[in-house]
C-alpha positions in Angstrom: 13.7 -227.9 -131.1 13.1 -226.0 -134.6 14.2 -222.7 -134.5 14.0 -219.5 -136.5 17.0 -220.0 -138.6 16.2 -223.9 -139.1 12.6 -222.4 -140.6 14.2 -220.1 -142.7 17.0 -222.6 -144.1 14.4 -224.8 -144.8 12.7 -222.2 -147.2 15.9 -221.8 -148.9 15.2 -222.7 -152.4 18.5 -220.9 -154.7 22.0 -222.6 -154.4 24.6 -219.7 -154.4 27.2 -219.4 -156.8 29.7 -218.9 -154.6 30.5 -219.1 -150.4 32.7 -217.1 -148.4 34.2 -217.8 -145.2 36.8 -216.0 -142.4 39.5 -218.2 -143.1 39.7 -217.6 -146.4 38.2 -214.3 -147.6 38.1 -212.6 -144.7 33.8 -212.6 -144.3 31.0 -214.8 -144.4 28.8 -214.2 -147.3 27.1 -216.0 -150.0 26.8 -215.0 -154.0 23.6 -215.5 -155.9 23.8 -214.1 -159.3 20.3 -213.9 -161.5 19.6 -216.6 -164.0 19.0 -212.9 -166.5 20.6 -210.3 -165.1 18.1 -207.4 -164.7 20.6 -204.6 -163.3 23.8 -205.2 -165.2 26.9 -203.6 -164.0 25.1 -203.8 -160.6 24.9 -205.8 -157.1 24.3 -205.1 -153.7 25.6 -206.5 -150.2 22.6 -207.5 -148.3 22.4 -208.1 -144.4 19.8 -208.0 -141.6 19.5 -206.7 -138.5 19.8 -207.8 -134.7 18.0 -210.9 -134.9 21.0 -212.2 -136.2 19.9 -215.1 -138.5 21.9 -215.6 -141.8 19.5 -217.8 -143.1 17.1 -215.1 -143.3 19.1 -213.0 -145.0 19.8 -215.2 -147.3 16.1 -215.9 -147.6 14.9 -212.0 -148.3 18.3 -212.0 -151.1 16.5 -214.9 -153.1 13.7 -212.7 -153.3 15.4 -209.9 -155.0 17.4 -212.6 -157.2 14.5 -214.1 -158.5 14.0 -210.4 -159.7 17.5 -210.3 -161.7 19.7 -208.5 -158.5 23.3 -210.3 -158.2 23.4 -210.4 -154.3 25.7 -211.1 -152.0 24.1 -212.4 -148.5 26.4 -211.3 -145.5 26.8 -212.4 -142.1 28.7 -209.7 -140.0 27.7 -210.9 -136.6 26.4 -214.0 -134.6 28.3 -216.6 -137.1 31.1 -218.9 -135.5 34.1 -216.6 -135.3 32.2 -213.3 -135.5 31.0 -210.8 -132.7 28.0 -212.7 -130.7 27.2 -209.3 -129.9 26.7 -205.8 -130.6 29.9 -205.0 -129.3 32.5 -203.1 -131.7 31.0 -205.0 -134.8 33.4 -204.4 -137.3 32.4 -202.5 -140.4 35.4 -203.9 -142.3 33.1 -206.8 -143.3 30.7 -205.0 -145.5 34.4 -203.2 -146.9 35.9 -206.3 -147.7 32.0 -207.6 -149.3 32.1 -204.6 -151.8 35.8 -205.4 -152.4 35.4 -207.9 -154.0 32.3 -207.9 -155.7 33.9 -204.6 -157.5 37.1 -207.1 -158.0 35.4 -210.2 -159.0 32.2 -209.0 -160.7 33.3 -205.9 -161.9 30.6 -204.0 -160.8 29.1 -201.1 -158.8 28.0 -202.0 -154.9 25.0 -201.0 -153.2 23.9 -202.0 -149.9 20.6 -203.3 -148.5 20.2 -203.7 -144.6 17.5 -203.4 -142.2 17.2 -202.2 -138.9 20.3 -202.3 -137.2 22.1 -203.7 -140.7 20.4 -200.0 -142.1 22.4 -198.3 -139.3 25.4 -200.4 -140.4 24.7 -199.7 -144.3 24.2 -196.0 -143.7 27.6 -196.2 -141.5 29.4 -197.7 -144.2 28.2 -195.9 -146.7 29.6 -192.8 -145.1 32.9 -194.4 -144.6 33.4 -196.2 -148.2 32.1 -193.5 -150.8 34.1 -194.8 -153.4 33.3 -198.4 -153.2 29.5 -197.8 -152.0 27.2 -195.9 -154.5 24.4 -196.8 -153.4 22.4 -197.4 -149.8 19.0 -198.6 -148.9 18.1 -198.6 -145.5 15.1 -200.2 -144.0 13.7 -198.5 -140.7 17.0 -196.5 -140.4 18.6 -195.0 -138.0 20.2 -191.5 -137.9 23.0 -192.9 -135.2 25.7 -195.1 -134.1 24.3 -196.3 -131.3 25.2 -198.2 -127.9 26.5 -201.6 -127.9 24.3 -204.1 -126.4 24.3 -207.9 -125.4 21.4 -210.5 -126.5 21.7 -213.1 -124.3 20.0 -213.6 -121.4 18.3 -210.3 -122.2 19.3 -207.3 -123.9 22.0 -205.3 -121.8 24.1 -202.2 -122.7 27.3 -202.5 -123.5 29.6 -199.2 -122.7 31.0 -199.3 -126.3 29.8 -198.7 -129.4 27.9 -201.0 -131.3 30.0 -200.7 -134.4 33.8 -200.4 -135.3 36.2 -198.9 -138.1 39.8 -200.0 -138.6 40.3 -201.0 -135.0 38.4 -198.1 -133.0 35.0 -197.8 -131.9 32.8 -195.7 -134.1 31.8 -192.0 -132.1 28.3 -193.6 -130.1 25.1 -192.2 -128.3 24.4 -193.5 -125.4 20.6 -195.0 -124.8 17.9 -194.3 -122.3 17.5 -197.9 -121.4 14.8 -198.7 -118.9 13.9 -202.0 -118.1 10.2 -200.2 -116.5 9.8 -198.2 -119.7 10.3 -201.2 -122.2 7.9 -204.2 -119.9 5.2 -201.0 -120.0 5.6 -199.9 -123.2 5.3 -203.5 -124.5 2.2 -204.2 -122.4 0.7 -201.0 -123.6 1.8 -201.9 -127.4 0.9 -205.8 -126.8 4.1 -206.5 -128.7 7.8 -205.9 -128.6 8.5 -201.9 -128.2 12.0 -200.1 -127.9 10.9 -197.1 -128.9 11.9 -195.2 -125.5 15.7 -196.9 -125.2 16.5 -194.7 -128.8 14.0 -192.1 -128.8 16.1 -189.1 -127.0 19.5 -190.2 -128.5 17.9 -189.8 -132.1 17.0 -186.0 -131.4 19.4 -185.3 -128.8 22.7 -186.9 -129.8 26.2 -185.0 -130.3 27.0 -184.6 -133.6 29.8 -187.1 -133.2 27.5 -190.2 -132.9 24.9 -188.8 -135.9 26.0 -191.0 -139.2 27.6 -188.7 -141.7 24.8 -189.6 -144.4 25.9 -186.6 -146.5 29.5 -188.3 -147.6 27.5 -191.5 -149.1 28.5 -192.0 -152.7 25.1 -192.1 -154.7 21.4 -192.3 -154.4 19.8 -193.0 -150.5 16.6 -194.9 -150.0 14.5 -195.2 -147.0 11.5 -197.5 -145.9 10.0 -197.5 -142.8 6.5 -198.0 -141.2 4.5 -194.3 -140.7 4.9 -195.8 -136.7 7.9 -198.2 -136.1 7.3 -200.0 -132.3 11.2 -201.3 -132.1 12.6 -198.0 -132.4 11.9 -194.6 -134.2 12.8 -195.2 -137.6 10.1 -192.6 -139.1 11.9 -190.0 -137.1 15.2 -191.0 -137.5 15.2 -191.3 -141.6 13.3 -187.7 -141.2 16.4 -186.1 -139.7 18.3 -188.0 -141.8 16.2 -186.4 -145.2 17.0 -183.0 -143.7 20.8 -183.8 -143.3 21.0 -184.5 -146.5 19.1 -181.3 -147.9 20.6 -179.4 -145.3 24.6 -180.7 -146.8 23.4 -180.0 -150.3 23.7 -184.2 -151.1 24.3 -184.4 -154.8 22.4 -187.4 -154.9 18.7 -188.3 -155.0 16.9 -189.4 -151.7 13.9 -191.1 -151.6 11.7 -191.7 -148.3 8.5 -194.0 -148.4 6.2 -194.3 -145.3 3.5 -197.0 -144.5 0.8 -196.8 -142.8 0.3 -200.5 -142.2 3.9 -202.2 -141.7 5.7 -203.2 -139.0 9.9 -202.8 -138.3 9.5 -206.7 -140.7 9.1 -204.7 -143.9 10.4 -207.6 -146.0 8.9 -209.2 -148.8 9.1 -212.5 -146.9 7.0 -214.2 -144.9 8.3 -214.9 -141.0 6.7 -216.0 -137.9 8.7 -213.4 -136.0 6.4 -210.6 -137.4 3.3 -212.3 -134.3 5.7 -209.5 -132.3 4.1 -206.8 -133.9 0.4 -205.5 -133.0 -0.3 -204.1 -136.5 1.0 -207.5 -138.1 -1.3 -209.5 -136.2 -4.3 -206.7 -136.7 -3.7 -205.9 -140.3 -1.7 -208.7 -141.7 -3.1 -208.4 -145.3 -2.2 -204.7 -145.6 1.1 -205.2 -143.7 1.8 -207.2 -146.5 0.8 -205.3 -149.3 3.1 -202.7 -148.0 6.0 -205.3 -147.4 5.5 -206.1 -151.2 5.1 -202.2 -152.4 8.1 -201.6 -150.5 10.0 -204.5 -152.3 8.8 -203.3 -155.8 10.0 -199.7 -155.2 13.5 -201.1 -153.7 13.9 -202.6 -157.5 12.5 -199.5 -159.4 15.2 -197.2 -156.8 18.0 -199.3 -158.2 16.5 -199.4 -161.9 16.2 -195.7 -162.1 17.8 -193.7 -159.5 21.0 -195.9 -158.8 
């Protein structure tokens, strides 16, 4: 049976310049570099979120290639010898990413991550302000939130979902309610998560909110004007104020849209049928996927 990542593999259409694997560099990642290099002194880290499917990664990296980005794809979870859940994921992989693209390349490192990779890239970010200067985050999230388990249904882990040299990362706990989510979906007609995250993002200690203010250089946010999987509008608001709030040196930019759904990618995936608005708007879900792709490359033109 075809599955997600055989689809997106099969799309593949850029050979990378370079592999990495555990054994021997310590992450699994893969280097495209442009055929003219649009950005020079420049490249970012790029990984996805918990559907956990390299491929596509890889995939939406091409896309910002083709474009004149040197990218790095990473895998951090769900590849043989890597967490198969989001259980103490450790951050060290994006840390050892950055490493040596500032090693190898000789440049500065931005990261690019959606959903829970923006959590992740705002997380690192925090952590690694003098290898990160830069961090674009696609439907963000203001927390480090719960562990949970995928298979066989999502279940919460009592950890946190992320790790830093060996110790869990300070976590807020989620409202998890298997009632809520079946009637919030039905009520949506697609997936919805929304009430699992939506008290921790207002309501968590200040322990478990991401320290977005220690980032290293410009911030950039994307996120639909109503995200079903979880609250990123409201989460990359509180975040905004953070930031003006801590005085961050740095510019900020936020962009909202109207029609988008938590897929804002500029690729196209069967996996956005989970979304109402992508099967009720698709054209204008896609217009914004692509307006959010061409202000991703002007961000890290002029602002990074």
């Amino acid at each position: 049976m075809e599955t997600n990542a055989d689809r997106a593999r099969a799309r593949l259409t850029l050979a990378p310049d370079a592999e990495f694997d555990l054994e021997g560099d310590g992450f699994i990642g893969a280097l495209y570099r442009p055929m003219q290099d649009g950005y020079a002194g420049k490249a970012v880290v790029m990984f996805g979120g918990s559907d956990g499917i390299f491929p596509l990664t890889r995939l939406a990296a091409e896309e910002y290639v083709k474009r004149g980005m040197t990218v790095l794809a990473l895998a951090y979870w769900n590849e043989p010898g890597l967490p198969d859940s989001f259980g103490s994921v450790p951050v060290e992989s994006v840390e050892r990413a950055a490493l040596w693209l500032r090693e190898h390349e000789s440049v500065e490192v931005g990261l690019w991550g959606i959903s829970m990779g923006a959590e992740l890239a705002l997380l690192a970010g925090g952590l690694m302000p003098e290898t990160v200067s830069s961090v674009t985050a696609v439907c963000p999230m203001n927390i480090c939130t719960q562990g949970f388990a995928k298979k066989g249904g999502v279940k919460p882990l009592d950890c946190s979902a992320f790790s830093w040299r060996g110790e869990d990362l300070p976590w807020a706990r989620l409202g998890v309610s298997k009632a809520a989510v079946v009637r919030d979906c039905l009520r949506e007609r697609g997936v919805c998560l929304r009430s699992c995250y939506e008290d921790a993002v207002l309501n968590a200690p200040e322990e478990a909110r991401i320290p977005v203010e220690r980032i290293g250089g410009p911030v950039l946010m994307l996120h639909p004007e109503r995200d079903s999987m979880w609250p990123s509008e409201v989460a990359a608001e509180l975040i905004e104020r953070r930031l003006d709030s801590r005085g961050f040196p740095h510019p900020v930019e936020r962009f909202s849209y109207r029609y988008a759904s938590h897929m804002l990618i500029p690729i196209k995936s069967r996996s956005t049928a989970m979304f109402r608005v992508e099967r009720k708007h698709p054209e204008q879900c896609w217009e914004s996927d692509l307006d959010a792709f061409e202000r991703t490359l002007s961000f890290w033109r002029e602002a990074w």
